[in-house]
Structure formats: structure tokens, C-alpha cells
N, C-alpha and C positions, 0 to 999 in steps of 0.2 A: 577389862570391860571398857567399851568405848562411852564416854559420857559425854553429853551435849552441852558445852558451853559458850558463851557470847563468843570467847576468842575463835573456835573450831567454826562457829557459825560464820564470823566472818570470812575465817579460809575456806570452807565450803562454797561461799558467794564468788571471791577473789575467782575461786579454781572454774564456776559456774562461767563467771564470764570471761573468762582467758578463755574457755572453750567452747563459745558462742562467741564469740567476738574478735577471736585471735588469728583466724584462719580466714579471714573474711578478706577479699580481693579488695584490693582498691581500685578506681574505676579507671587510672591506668596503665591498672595490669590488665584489668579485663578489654579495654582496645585496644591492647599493646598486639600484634600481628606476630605470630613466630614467623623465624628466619626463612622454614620451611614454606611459609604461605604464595610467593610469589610464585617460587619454581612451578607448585600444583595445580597453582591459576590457569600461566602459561600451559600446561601440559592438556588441562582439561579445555582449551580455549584453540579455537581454529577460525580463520579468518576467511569467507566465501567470495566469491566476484560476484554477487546478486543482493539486493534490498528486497527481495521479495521474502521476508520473513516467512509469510504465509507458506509459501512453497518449501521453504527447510524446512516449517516444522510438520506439514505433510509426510517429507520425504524422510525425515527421521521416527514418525507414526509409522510408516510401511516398511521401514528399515526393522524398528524393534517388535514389530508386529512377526516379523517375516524369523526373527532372534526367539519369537516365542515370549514375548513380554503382552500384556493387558494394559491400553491404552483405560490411566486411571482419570484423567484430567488434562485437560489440553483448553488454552486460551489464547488464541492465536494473537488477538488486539496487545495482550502483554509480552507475547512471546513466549509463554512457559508450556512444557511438554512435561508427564511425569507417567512413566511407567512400573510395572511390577511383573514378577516373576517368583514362583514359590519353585526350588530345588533341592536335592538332597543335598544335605553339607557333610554328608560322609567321606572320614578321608583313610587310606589305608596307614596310617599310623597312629593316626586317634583308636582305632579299631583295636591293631596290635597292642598299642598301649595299654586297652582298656581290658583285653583279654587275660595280658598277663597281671594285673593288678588283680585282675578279678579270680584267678587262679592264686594269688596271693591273701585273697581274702579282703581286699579292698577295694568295693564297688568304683566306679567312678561314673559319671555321668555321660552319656553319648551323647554331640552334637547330631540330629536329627535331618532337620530341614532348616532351609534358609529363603529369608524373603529378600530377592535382589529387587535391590528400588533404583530408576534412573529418571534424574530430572536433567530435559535439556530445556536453555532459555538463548533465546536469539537477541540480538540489538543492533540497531544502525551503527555504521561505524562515521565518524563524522559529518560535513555537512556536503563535500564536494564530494563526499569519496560515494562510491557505488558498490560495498560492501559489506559485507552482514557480521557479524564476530560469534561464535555459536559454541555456548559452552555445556558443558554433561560432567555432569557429577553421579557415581556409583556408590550406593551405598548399601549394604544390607547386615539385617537382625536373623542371627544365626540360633535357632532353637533347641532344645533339649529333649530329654525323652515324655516327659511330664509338658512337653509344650512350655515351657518356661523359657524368658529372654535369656541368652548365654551370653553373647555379645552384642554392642552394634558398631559397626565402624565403617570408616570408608575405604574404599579400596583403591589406594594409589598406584597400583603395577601398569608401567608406561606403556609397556605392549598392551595393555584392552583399550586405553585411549587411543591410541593411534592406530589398532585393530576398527574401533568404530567410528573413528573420522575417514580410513580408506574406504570403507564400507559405503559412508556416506557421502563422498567426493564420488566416488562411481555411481551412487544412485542418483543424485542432483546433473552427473555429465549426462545421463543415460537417459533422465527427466527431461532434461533441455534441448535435449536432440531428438528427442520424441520418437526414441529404442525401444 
């Protein structure tokens, strides 16, 4: 039988804050940038021949408009765009998987639907230049059967960035030549 004494009390405190206190970032790990962060910048970053912010982020509203997204928030004075899209996150091997576990007696849970979220933000590019730098970040919260959060992450796969910066390099030529 376990008995409560000063000395166990104090190892219970010891153990109390090793494990509140142990695990705690110091603030520079928490600024510290992983190695991957630049590559992803670049990749999500495109650089335009026009200062007219206002009109990229038009053109990237009609862009993702036209993708099927719901223009959630737009501030043209800051430059920020953010969009939404709710999809099935059904995939044929989640499916399989889940069949045969579930033929095995072991439920497992279905990814459902997912909310793809895209924020783009524009910015001048220096003082002489006449250039806009225009970045999009994708990210989406992938759901369960019970509507429960399963994931949320971002999605780095280099063909949708550069699938949506072609997309929008044609709609900004197309814009400006008044196509």
C-alpha cells in the first residue's frame, strides 16, 4: 500500500514540475525558422510587373471565385485575400483501409470533408521597382464522421502553387489587355 510521506510528496512536486516546466520551448527555439521555411516562402511567393495591388487581389477574387472558393474577407488597403472551400476528403485508400479493418472488427474513423482555406497577401516590392511580390498559403482542416477536427495542415505540393500562380499570370495578361 502506497503511503503518503514528506519525502514522496516532495518527488511528486520534483516530478509535478519536470512535467510542466520541462518541455517548455525557450524563446529561441520558438523564433528559430526550420531549414525548410525558406524553400516554402519562395515557392508560395511570385513576383508581378504591376504595383497595382488592388487589381491582383481582384484578379486572384475571380480567380478563386471561378476554383469554387467563397471570398471570406478581402482588405485591399493591406493587401490580404482569404478564401474557403468545404470538399470531400474522401480518399480510395482511407476507404479500403477502413473496410478491411472494419471486416476485422476494428472500426476506424473516416476522413469526411475538408475545409480548404487560401489566404493571398500582395506587397510592393521596393522603392524604384514597379513590382508587386504576391504570396498564397493553403491550408485546410480535414474532418471526421462525428464532424470532429482530424487534421489541420498546410499543404506544400509544388504543382498547386505554381498550378495557381499560372492561372493567375494568365488572368492579370488577360486583365491588362482588356481580353
Amino acid at each position: 500500500m502506497f503511503r503518503f510521506s514528506q519525502r514522496n510528496g516532495t518527488v511528486l512536486l520534483a516530478l509535478a514540475f519536470f512535467l510542466l516546466f520541462g518541455c517548455v520551448a525557450t524563446p529561441e527555439q520558438i523564433l528559430t525558422l526550420k531549414p525548410e521555411s525558406l524553400e516554402q516562402r519562395q515557392l508560395q511567393t511570385r513576383r508581378f510587373d504591376t504595383r497595382d495591388e488592388i487589381k491582383i487581389l481582384a484578379v486572384c477574387a475571380s480567380l478563386l471565385q471561378d476554383l469554387g472558393f467563397k471570398i471570406e474577407e478581402s482588405e485591399s488597403k493591406l493587401g490580404v485575400l482569404v478564401a474557403s472551400k468545404m470538399r470531400s476528403a474522401y480518399e480510395g485508400q482511407q476507404v479500403a483501409t477502413a473496410v478491411v479493418m472494419g471486416l476485422l472488427g476494428v472500426p476506424l474513423p473516416m476522413h469526411t470533408e475538408q475545409l480548404m482555406k487560401v489566404v493571398v497577401a500582395t506587397r510592393p516590392i521596393g522603392e524604384g521597382d514597379k513590382s508587386c511580390a504576391v504570396r498564397v498559403t493553403i491550408h485546410r482542416t480535414v474532418y471526421d464522421e462525428q464532424r470532429r477536427v482530424a487534421k489541420v495542415e498546410e499543404l506544400t505540393d509544388p504543382k498547386m502553387y505554381q498550378t495557381f500562380f499560372e492561372k493567375l499570370s494568365q488572368a492579370l495578361f488577360l486583365e491588362a489587355h482588356e481580353i
